[in-house]
C-alpha positions as YAML, in Angstrom:
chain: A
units: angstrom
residues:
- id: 1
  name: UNK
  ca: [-60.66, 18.99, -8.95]
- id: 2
  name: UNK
  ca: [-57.65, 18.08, -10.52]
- id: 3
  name: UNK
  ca: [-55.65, 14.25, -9.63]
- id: 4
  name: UNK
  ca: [-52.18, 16.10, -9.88]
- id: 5
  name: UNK
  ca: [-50.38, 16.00, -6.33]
- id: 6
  name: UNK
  ca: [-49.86, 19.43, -4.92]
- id: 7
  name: UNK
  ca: [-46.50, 20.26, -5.58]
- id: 8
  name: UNK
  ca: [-45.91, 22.78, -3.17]
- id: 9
  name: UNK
  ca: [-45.07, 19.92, -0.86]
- id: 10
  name: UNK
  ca: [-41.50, 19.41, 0.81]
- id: 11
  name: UNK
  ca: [-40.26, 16.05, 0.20]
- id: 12
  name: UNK
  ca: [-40.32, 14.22, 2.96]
- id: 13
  name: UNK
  ca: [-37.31, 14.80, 5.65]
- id: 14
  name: UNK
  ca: [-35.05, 11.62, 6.58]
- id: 15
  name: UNK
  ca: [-31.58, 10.32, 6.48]
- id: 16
  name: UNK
  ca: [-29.39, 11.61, 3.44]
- id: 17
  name: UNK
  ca: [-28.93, 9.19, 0.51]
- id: 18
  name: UNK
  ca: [-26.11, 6.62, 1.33]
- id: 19
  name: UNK
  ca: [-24.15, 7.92, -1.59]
- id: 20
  name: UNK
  ca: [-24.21, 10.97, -0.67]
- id: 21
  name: UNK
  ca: [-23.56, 10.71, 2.59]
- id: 22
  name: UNK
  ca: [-20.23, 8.93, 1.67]
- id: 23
  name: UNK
  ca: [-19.08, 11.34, -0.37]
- id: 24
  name: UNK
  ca: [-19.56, 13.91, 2.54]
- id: 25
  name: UNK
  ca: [-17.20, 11.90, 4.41]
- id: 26
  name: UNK
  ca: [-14.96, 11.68, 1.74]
- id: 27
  name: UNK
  ca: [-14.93, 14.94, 1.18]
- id: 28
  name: UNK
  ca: [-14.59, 16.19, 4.71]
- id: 29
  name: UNK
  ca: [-11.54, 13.92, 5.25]
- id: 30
  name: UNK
  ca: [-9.35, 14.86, 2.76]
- id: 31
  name: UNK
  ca: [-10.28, 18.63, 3.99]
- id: 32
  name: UNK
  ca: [-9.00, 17.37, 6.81]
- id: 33
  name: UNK
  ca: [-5.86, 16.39, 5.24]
- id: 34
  name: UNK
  ca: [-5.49, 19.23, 3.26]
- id: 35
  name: UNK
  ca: [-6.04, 21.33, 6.39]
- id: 36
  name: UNK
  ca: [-3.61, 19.61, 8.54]
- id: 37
  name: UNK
  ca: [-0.42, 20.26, 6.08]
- id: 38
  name: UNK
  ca: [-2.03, 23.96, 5.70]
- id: 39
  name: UNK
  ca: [-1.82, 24.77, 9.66]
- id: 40
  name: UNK
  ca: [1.52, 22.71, 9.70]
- id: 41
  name: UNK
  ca: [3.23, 24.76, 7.48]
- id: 42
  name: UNK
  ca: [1.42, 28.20, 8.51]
- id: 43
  name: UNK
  ca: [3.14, 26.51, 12.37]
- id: 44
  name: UNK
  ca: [6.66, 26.42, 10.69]
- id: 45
  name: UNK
  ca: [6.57, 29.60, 9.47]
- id: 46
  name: UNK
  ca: [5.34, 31.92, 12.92]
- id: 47
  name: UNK
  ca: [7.89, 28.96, 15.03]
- id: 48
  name: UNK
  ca: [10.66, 31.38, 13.83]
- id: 49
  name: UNK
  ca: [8.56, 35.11, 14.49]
- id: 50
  name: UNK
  ca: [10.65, 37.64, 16.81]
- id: 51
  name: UNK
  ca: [9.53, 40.52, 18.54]
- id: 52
  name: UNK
  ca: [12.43, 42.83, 20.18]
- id: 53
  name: UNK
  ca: [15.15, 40.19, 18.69]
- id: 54
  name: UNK
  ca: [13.10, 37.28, 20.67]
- id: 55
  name: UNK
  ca: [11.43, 34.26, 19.87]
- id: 56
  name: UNK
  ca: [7.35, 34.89, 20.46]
- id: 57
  name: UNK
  ca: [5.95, 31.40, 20.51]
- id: 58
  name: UNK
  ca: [3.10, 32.61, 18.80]
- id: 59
  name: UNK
  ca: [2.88, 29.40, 16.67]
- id: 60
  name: UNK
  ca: [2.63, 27.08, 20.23]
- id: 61
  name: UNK
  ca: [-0.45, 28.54, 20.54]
- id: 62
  name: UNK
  ca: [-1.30, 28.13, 16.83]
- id: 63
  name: UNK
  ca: [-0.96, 24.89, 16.86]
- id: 64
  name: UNK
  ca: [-2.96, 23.81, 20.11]
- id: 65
  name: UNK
  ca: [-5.71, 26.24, 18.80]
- id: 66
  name: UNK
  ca: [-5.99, 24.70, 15.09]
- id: 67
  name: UNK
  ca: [-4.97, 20.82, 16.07]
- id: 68
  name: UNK
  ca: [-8.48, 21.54, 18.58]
- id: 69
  name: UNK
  ca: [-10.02, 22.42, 15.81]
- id: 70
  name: UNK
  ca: [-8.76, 20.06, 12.98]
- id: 71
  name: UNK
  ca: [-9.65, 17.02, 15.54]
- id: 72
  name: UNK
  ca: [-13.01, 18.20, 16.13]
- id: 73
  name: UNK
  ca: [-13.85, 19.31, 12.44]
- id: 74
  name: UNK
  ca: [-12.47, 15.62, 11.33]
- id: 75
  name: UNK
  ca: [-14.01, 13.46, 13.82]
- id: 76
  name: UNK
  ca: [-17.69, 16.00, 13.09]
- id: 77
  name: UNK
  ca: [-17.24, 15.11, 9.09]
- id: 78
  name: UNK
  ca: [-16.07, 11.62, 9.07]
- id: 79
  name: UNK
  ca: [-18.16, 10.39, 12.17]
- id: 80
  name: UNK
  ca: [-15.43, 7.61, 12.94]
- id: 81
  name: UNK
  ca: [-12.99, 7.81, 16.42]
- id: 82
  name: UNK
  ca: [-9.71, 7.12, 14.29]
- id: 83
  name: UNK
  ca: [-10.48, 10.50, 12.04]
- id: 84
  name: UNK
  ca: [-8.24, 12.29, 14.10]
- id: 85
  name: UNK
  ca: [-5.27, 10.67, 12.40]
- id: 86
  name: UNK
  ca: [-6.34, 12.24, 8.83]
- id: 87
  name: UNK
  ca: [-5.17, 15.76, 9.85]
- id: 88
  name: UNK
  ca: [-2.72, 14.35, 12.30]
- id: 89
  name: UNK
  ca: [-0.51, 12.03, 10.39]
- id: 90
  name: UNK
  ca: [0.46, 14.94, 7.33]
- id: 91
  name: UNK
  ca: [1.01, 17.09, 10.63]
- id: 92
  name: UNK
  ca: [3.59, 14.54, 12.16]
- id: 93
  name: UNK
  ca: [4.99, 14.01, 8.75]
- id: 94
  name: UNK
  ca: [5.36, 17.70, 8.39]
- id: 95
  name: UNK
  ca: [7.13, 17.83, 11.65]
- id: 96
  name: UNK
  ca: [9.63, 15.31, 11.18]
- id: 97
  name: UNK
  ca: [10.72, 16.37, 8.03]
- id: 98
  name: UNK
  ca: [10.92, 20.31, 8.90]
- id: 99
  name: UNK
  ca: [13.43, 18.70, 11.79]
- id: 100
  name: UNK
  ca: [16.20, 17.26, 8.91]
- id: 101
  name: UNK
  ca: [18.62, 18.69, 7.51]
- id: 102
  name: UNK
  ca: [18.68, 18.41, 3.71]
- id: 103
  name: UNK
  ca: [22.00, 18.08, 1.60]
- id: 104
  name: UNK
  ca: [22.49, 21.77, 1.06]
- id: 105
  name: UNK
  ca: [22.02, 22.31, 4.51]
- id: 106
  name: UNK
  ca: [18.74, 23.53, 5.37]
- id: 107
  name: UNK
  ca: [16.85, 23.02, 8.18]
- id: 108
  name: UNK
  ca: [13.32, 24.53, 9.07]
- id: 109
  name: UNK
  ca: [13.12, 23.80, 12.99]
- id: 110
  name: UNK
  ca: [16.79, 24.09, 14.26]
- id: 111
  name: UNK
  ca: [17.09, 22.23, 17.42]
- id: 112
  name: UNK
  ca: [18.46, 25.74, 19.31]
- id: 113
  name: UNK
  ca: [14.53, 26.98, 18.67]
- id: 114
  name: UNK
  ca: [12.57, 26.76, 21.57]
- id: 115
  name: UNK
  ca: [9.64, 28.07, 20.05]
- id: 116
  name: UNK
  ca: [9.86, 24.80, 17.48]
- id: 117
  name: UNK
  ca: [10.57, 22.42, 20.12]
- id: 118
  name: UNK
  ca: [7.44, 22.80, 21.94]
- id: 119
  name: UNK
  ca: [5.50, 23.61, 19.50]
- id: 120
  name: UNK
  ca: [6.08, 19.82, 18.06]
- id: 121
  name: UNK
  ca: [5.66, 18.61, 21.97]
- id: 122
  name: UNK
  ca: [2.29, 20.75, 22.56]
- id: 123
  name: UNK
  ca: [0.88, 19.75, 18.85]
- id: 124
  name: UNK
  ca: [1.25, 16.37, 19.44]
- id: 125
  name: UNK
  ca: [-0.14, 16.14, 22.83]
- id: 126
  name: UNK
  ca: [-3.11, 18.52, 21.21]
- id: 127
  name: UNK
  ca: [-3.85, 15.42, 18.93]
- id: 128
  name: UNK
  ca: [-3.06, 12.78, 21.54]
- id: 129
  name: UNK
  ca: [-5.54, 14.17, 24.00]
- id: 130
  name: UNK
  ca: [-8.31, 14.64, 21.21]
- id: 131
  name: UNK
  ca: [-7.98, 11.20, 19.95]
- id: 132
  name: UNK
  ca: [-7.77, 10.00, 23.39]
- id: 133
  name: UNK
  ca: [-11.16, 11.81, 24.93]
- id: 134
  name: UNK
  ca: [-12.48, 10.95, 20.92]
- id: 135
  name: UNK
  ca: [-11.66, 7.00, 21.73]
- id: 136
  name: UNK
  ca: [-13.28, 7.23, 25.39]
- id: 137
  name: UNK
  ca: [-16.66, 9.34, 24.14]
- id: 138
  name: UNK
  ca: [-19.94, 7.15, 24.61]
- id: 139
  name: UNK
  ca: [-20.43, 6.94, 20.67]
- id: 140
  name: UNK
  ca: [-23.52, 9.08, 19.39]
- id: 141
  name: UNK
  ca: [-26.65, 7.20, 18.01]
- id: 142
  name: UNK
  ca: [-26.50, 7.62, 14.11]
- id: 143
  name: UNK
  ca: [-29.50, 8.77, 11.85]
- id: 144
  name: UNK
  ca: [-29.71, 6.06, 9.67]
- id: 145
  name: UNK
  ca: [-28.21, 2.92, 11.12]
...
């Protein structure tokens, strides 16, 4: 008979260490942030795509498909309503300054370009409505609290 515990034990389930659990969050929001500048630019770049000599609008669809995502994947890994400003706010500063013309004279969304036009309109709604239905949800009971 031996007064060593068994060790084949699991240790005992429960909430995550506070630490840790912070630097989860952490973690998850600037992957957030990271991924909101990512699907921003990936946006700019398919805004000006052609098929046959005509704009597609294959990046519209981009960008109510990944700003679904980023809200949900930001809100899931922070666990607070307002995380759906970490991948929004790079996005909308992305936006704006892809829209102005720089001294030599580029510009990345030209005002003539459809396809860029409402893919800033439908992005932003896209984020507007997820924060807004993320504001309005009955808030989850958290482990731990």
């Amino acid at each position: 008979m031996s007064v060593v515990p068994d060790e084949t034990d699991p240790p005992p389930a429960g909430p995550p260490p506070r630490l840790l659990d912070l630097g989860l969050r952490v973690a998850g929001g600037l992957i957030a942030v990271l991924a909101g500048v990512l699907t921003g630019v990936l946006e700019l770049f398919l805004a000006t795509v052609r098929v046959a000599g005509q704009l597609i609008g294959v990046s519209v669809l981009v960008a109510v498909g990944a700003n679904i995502v980023l809200s949900w994947f930001a809100h899931e890994a922070v666990g607070r309503r307002w995380s759906v400003a970490l991948p929004a706010v790079p996005w909308f500063f992305l936006m704006a300054v892809a829209a102005v013309r720089t001294s030599e004279g580029d510009l990345l969304l030209a005002g003539d370009n459809w396809v860029g036009l409402v893919m800033i309109v439908a992005g932003a709604m896209t984020f507007a409505v997820m924060g807004f239905r993320q504001i309005l949800a009955v808030p989850a009971p958290r482990v731990g609290d």
